[in-house]
PLY file of the C-alpha trace (Angstrom):
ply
format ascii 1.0
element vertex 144
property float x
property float y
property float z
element edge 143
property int vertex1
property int vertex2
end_header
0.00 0.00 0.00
0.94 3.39 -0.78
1.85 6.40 1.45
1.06 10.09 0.31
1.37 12.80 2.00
1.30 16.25 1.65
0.88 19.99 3.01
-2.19 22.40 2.62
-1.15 26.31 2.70
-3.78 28.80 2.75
-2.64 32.65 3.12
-4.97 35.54 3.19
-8.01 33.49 2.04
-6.09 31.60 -0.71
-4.98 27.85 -1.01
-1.71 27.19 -2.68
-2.42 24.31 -5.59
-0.22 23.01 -8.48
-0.90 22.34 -11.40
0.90 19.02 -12.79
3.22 18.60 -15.82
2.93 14.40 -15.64
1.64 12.91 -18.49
-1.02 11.45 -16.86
-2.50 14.38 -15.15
-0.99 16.90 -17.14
-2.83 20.34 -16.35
-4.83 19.24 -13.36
-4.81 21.15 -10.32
-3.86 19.35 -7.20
-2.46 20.02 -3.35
1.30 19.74 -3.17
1.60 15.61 -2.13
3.93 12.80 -3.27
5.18 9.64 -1.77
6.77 8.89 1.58
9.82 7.29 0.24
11.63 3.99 2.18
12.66 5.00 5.67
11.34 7.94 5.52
9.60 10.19 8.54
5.96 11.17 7.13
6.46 14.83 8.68
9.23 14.99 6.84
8.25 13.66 3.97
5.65 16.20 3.58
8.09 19.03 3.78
10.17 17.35 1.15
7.35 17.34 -1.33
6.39 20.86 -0.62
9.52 21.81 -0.93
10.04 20.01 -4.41
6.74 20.94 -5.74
6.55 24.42 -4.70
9.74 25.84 -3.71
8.11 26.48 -0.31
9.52 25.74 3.10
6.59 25.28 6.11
5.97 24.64 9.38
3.70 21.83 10.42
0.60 22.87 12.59
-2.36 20.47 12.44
-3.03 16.83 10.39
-6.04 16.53 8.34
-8.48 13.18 8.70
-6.42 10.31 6.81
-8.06 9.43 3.40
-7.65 5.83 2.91
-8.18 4.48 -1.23
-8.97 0.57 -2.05
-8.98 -0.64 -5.25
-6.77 -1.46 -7.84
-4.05 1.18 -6.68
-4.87 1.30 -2.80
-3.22 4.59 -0.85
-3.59 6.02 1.96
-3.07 9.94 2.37
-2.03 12.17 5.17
-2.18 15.79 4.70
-1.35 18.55 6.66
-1.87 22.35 7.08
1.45 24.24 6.76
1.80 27.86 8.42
4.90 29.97 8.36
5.61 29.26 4.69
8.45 31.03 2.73
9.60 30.53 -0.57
13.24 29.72 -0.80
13.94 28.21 -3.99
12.18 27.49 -7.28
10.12 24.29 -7.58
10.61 21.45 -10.28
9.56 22.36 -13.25
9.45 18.23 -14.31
6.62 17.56 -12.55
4.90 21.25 -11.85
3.50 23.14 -14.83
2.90 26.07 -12.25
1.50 27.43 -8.66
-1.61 28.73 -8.46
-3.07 30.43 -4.77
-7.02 30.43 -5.89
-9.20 32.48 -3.86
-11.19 30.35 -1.42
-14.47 31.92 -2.29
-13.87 30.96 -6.11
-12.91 27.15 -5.31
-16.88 26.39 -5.76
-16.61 27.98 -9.15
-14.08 25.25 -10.57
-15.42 22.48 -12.49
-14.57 18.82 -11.08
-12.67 17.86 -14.24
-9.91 20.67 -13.40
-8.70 18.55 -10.54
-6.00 15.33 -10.20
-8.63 13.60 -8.11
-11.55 15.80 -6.71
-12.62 13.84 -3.73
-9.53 14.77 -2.68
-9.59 17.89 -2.93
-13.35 18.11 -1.61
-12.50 15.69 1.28
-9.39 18.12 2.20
-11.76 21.43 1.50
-14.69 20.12 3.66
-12.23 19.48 6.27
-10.59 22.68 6.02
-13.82 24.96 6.03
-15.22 23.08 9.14
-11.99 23.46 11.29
-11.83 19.01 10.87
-8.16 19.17 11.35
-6.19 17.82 14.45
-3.10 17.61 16.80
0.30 16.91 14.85
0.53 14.54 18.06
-1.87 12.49 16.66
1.13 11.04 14.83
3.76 8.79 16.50
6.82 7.75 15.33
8.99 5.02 16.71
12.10 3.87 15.55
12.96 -0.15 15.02
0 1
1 2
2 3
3 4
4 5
5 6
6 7
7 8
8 9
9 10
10 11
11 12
12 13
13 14
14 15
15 16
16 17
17 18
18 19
19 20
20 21
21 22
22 23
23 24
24 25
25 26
26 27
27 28
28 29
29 30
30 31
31 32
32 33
33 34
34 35
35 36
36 37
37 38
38 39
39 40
40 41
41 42
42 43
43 44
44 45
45 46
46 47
47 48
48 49
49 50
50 51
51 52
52 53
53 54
54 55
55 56
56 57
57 58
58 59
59 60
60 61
61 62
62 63
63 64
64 65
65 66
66 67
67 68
68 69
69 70
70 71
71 72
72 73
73 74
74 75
75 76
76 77
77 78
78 79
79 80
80 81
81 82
82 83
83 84
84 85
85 86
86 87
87 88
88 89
89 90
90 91
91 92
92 93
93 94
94 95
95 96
96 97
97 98
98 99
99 100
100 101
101 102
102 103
103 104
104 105
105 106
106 107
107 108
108 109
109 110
110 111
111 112
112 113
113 114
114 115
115 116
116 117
117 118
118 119
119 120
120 121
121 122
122 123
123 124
124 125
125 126
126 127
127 128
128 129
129 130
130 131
131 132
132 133
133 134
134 135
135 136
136 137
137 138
138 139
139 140
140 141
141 142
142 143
């Protein structure tokens, strides 16, 4: 099963989004997220992939509910809200066409088909607008 994880920013009433350059969802708009590689801390990697895909740097202050995906490609995703964010490099161009911060008022304006995977993004949103979001100490890590 797969990791993901990733980090929501929103500043002054905007969410930061990306919009990918992969063949497979080239153009779509999506929350900054990748895989938790081997050995790797899921805090961490969540900074990594913000980092990578947005050139942003953040600090970790709550964990969204945990989306869990079964099928033929099952996943489970752990997102968090980043605060403190500053820009200190440019992000990969390979797999980002570009950053977009969209309004939060004009998220219900975007059509469904714009988006990587919209539950997703609905499931974070939802979450998001109704405060769902919870201690980082939710999380544990031990070491083997």
């Amino acid at each position: 099963m797969e990791i993901i994880t990733g980090v929501i920013i929103v500043k002054n009433h905007k969410v930061l989004m990306v919009k990918e350059s992969k063949k497979e969802c080239y153009g779509k708009l999506a929350f900054p997220a990748g895989h938790v590689e081997d050995g790797e801390n899921i805090m961490e990697a969540a900074k990594r992939e913000l980092l990578e895909e947005t050139g942003y740097k953040a600090d970790l202050v709550k964990v969204f509910p945990i989306i869990s995906f079964l099928g033929k490609r099952p996943m489970i995703m752990i997102h968090f809200l980043g605060s403190n964010e500053k820009l200190i490099q440019e992000y990969n161009t390979d797999e980002i066409l570009k950053l977009e911060w969209i309004d939060l008022n004009d998220l219900h304006h975007l059509d469904s088909s714009q988006f990587r995977n919209y539950d997703v993004f609905e499931t974070i949103m939802n979450s998001l607008l109704d405060n769902q979001m919870y201690k980082l100490d939710l999380l544990k890590s031990l070491e083997s």
